[in-house]
N, CA, C and O atoms as a DFTB+ gen file, in Angstrom:
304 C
 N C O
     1  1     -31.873     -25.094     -26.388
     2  2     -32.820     -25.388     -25.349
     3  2     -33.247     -24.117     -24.615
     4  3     -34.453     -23.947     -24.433
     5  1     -32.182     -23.013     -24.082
     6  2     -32.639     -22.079     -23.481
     7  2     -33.672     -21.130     -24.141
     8  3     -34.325     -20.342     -23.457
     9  1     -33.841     -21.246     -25.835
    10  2     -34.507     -20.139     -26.323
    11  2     -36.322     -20.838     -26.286
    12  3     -37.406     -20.255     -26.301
    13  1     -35.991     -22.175     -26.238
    14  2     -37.452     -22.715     -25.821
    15  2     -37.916     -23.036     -24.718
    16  3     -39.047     -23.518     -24.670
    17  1     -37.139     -22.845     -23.529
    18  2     -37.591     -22.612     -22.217
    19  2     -38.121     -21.496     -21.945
    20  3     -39.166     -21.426     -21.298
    21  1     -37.440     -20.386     -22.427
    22  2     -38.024     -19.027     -22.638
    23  2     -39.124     -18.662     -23.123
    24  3     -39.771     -17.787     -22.548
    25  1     -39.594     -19.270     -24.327
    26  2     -40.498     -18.913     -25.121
    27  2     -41.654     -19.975     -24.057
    28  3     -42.836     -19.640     -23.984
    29  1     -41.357     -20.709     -23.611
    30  2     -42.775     -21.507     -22.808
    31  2     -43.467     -21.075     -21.742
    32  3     -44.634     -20.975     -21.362
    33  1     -41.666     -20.708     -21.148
    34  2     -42.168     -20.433     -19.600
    35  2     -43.072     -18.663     -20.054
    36  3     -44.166     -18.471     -19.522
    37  1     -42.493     -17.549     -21.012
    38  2     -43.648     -16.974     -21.392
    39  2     -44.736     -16.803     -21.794
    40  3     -45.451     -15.840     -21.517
    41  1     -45.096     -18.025     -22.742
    42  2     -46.065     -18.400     -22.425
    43  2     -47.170     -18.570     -21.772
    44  3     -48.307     -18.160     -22.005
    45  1     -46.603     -19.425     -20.649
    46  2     -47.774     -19.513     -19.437
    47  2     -47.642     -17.868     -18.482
    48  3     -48.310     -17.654     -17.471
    49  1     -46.861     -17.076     -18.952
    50  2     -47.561     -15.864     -18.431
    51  2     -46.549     -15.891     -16.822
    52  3     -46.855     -15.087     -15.941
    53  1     -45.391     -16.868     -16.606
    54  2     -44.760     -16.982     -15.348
    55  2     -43.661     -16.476     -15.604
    56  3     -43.080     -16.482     -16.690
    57  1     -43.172     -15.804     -14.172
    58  2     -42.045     -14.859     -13.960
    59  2     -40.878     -16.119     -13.750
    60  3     -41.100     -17.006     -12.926
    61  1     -39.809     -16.109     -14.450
    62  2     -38.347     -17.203     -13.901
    63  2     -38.455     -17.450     -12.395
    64  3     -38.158     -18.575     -11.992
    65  1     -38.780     -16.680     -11.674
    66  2     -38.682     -16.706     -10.262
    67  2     -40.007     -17.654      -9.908
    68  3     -39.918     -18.719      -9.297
    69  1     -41.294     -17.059     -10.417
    70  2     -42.607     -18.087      -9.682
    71  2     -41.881     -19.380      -9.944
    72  3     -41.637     -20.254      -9.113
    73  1     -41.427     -19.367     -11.822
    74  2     -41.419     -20.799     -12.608
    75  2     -40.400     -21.673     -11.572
    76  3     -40.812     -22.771     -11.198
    77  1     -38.940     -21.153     -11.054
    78  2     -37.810     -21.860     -10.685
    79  2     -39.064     -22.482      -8.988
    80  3     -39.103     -23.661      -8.637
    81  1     -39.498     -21.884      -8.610
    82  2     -40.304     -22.044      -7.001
    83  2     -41.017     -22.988      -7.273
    84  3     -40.957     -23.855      -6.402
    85  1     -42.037     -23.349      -8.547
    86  2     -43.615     -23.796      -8.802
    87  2     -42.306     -25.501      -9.019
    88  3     -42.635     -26.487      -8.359
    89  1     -41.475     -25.575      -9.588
    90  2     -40.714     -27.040      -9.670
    91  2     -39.805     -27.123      -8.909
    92  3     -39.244     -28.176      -9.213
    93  1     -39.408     -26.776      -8.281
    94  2     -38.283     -26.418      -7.020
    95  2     -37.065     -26.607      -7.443
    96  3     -36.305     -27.521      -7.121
    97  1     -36.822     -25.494      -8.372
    98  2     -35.235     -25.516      -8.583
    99  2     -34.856     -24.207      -8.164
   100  3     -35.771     -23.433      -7.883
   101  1     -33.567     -23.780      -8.061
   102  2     -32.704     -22.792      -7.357
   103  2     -33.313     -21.203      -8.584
   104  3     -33.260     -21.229      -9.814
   105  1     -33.558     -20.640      -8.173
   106  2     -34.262     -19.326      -9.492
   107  2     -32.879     -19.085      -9.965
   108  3     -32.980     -19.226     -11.184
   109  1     -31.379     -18.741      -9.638
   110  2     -30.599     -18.825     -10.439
   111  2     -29.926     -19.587     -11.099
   112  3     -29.156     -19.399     -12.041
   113  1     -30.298     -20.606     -10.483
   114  2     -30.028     -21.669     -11.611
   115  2     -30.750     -21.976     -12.643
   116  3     -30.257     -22.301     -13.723
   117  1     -32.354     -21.881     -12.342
   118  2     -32.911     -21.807     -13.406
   119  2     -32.772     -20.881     -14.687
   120  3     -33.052     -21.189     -15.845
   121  1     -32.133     -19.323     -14.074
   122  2     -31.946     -18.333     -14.777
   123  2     -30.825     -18.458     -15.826
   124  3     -30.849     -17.754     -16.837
   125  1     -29.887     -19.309     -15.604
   126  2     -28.720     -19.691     -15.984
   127  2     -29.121     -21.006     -17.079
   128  3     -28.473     -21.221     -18.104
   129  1     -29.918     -21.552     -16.787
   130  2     -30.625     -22.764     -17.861
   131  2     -30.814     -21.627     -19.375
   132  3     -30.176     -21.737     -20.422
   133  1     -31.861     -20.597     -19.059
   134  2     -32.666     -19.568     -19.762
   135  2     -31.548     -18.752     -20.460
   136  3     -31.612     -18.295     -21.601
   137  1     -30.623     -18.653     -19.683
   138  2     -29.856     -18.021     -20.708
   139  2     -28.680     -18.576     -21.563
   140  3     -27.966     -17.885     -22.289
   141  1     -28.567     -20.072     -21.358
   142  2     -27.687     -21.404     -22.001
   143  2     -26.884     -21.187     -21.028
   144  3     -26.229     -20.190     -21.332
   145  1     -26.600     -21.541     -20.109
   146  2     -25.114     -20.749     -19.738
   147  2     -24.688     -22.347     -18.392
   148  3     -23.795     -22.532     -17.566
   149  1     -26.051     -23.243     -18.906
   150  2     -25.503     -24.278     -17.429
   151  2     -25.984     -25.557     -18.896
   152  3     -26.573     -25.544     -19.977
   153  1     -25.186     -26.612     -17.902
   154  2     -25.229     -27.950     -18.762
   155  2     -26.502     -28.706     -18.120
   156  3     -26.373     -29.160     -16.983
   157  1     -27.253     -28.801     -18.540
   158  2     -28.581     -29.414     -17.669
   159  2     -28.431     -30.794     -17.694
   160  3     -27.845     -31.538     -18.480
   161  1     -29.181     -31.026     -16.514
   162  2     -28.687     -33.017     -16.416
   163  2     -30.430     -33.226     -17.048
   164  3     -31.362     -32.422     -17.092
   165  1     -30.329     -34.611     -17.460
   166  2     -31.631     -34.860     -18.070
   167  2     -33.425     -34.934     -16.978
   168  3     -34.609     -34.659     -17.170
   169  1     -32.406     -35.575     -15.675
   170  2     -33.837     -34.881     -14.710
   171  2     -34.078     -33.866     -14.500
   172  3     -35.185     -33.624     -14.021
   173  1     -33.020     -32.658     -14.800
   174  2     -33.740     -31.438     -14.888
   175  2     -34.613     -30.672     -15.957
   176  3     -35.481     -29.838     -15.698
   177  1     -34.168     -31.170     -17.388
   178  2     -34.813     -31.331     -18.648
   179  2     -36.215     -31.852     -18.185
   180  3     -37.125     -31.143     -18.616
   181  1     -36.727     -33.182     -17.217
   182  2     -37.838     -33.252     -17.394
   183  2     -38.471     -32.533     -16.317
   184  3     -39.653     -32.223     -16.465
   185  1     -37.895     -32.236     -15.307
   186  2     -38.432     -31.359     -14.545
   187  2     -38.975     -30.043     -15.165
   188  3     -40.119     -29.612     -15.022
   189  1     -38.158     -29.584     -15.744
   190  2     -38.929     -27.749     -16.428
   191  2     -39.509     -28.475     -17.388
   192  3     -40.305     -27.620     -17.777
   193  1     -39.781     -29.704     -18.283
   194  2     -40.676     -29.691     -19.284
   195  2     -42.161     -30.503     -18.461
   196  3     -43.174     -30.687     -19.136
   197  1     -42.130     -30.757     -17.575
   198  2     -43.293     -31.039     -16.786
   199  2     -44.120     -29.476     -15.924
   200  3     -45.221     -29.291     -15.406
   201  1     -43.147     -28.791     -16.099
   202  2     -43.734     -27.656     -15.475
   203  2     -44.066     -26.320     -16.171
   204  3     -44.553     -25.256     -15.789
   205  1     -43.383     -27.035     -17.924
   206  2     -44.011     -26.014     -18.636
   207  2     -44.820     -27.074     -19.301
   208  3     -44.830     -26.874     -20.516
   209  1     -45.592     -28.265     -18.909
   210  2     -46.624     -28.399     -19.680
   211  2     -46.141     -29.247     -21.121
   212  3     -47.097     -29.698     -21.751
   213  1     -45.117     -29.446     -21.563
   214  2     -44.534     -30.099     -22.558
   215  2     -44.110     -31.171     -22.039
   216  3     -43.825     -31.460     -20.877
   217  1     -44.071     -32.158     -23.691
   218  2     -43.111     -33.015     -23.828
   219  2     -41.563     -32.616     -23.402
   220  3     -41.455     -31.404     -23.213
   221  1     -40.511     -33.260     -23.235
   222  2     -39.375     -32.899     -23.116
   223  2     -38.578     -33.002     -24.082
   224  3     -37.412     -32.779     -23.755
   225  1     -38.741     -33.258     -25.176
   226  2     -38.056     -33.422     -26.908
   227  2     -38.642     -32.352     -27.286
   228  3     -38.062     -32.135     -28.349
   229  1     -39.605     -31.295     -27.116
   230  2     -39.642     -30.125     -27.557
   231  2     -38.383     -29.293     -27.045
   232  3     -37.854     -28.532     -27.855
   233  1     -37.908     -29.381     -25.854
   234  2     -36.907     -28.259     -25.432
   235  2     -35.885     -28.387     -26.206
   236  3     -35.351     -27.428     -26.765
   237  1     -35.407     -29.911     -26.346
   238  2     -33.963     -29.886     -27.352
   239  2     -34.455     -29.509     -28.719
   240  3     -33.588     -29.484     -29.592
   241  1     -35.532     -29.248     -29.026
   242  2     -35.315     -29.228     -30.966
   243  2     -35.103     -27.621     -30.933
   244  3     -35.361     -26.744     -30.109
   245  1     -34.361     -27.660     -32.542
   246  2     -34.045     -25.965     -33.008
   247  2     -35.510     -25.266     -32.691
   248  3     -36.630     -25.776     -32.677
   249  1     -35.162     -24.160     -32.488
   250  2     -36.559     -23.657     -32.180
   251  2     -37.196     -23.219     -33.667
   252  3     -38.364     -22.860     -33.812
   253  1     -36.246     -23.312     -34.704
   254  2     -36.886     -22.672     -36.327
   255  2     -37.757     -24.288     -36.287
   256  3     -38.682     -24.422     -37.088
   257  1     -37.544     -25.025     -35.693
   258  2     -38.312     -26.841     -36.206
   259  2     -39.701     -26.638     -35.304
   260  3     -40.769     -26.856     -35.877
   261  1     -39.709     -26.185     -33.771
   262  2     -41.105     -25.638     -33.824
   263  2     -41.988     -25.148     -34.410
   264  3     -43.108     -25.639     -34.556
   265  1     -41.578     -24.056     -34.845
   266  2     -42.546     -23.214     -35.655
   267  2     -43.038     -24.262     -36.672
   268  3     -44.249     -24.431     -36.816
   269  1     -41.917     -25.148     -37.559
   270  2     -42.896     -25.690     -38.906
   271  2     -43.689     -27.012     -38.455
   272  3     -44.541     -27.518     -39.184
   273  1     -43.300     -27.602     -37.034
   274  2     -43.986     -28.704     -36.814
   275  2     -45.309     -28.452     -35.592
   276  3     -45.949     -29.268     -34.928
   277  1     -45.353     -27.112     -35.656
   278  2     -46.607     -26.402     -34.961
   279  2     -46.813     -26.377     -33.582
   280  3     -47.837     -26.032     -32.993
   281  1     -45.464     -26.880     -32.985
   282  2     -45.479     -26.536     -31.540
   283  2     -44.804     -25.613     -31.360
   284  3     -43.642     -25.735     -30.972
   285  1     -45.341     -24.520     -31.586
   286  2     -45.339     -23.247     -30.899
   287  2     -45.206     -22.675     -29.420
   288  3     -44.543     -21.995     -28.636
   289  1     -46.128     -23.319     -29.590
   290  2     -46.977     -22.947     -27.843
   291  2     -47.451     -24.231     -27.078
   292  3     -47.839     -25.280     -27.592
   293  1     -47.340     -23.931     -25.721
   294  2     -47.399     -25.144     -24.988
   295  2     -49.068     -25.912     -25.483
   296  3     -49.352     -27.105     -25.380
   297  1     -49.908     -24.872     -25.985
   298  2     -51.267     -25.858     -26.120
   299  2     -50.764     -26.440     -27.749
   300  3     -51.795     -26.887     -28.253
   301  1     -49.944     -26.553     -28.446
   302  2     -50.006     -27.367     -29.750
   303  2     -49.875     -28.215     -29.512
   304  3     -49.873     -29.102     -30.366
């Protein structure tokens, strides 16, 4: 999950810090999502996937299963 939070929230071109402020979560906690390092509860799963613009079953898949099912990027 953390390597596709990463890849989204770059995406939209946002710093961890705007991103954790723009959904109101703690920026180190969010930072700690980004780098796997926290157990996320599932309202927080939809919280960062509402604020990166995704579904929330994109964050859990392998990120090699993005690439072949073409969500790449938050506009696929």
């Amino acid at each position: 999950m953390a390597a596709n939070v990463r890849r989204y929230r770059k995406a939209l071109g946002v710093s961890q810090q705007d991103f954790a402020y723009d959904i109101e979560m703690d920026r180190t906690y969010f930072g700690g999502v980004e780098r796997g390092e926290r157990n996320v509860s599932i309202d927080n799963i939809e919280r960062i996937a509402r604020g990166l613009k995704v579904s929330a079953h994109l964050l859990l898949m392998q990120p090699d299963r993005l690439a072949e099912d073409g969500a790449a990027s938050p506009d696929a």
